[in-house]
N, C-alpha and C positions, 0 to 999 in steps of 0.2 A: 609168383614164384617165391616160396621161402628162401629167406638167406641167413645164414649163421654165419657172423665177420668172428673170430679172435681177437685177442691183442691181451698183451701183458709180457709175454716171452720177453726172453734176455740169455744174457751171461752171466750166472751168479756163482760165487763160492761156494765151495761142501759148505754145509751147516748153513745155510742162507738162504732166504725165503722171498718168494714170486706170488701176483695173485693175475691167474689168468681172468680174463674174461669174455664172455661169447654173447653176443645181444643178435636177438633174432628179430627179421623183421615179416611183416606180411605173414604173421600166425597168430591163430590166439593163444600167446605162450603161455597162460596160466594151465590149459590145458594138461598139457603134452607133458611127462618124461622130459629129461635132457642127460646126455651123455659123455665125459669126458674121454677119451681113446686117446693113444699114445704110442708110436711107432718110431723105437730106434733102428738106426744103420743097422740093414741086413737082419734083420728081425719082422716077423708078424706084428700087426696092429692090434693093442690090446687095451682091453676094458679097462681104465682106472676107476671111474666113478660114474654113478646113477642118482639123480632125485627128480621123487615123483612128483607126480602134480601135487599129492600132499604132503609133501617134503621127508619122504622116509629116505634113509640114504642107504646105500650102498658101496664097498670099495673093495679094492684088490687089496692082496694082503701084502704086498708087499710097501704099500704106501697107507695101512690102517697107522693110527696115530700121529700121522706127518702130513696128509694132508683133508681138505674139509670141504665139501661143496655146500653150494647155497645157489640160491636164485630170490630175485629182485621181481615182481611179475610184474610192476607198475613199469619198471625199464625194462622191461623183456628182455633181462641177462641173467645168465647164469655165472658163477664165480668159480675158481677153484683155488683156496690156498693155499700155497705149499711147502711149507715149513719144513728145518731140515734138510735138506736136500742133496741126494748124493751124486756122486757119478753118474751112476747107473741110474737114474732118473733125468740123465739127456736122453730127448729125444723130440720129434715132433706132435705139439698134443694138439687135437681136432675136437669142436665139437661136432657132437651126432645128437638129431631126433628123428625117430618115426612119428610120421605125420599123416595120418590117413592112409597107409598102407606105404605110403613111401619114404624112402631114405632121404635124408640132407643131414650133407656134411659141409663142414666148415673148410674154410683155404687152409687151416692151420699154425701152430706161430714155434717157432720154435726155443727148447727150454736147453742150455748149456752147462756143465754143469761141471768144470776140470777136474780132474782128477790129480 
């Protein structure tokens, strides 16, 4: 069974920077996409970021410039850093890969961010 743990979350100030990270185990992570998502209070779960097995990236726009993904494939983690950071960027962030046709998600960690 694949698992994708978090950890990095906290409480940080506006303009203050976190670096998640998701280490997967029981896959061959070099393979596979990985995806960061991010679900605040009473809102849909949305896409922040993608890097492919060949490291092209992807992001929302509302976090281009402020934050970066990367992955490690010898630690089988994926990173997300996130620079900046506003209010509105609390929320709970998960990783996700599909992996042979299936989903795995991560327990998720959560990012605070006062306002």
């Amino acid at each position: 069974q694949v698992q994708l743990v978090e950890s990095g979350g906290g409480l940080v100030q506006s303009g203050g920077s976190l670096r998640l990270s998701c280490a997967a185990s029981r896959v061959t992570f070099s393979n596979n996409a990985m995806c960061w998502y991010r679900q605040a209070p009473g809102k849909q779960r949305e896409l922040v970021s993608t890097i492919t097995s060949g490291r092209l990236t992807t992001y929302a726009n509302s976090v281009k410039g402020r934050f970066a993904i990367s992955r490690d494939n010898a630690k089988n983690t994926v990173y997300l850093q996130m620079n900046s950071l506003k209010p509105e960027d609390t929320a709970v962030y998960y990783c996700y890969a599909q992996i042979l046709g299936s989903n795995y998600w991560g327990q998720g960690t959560q990012v605070t961010v006062p306002s």
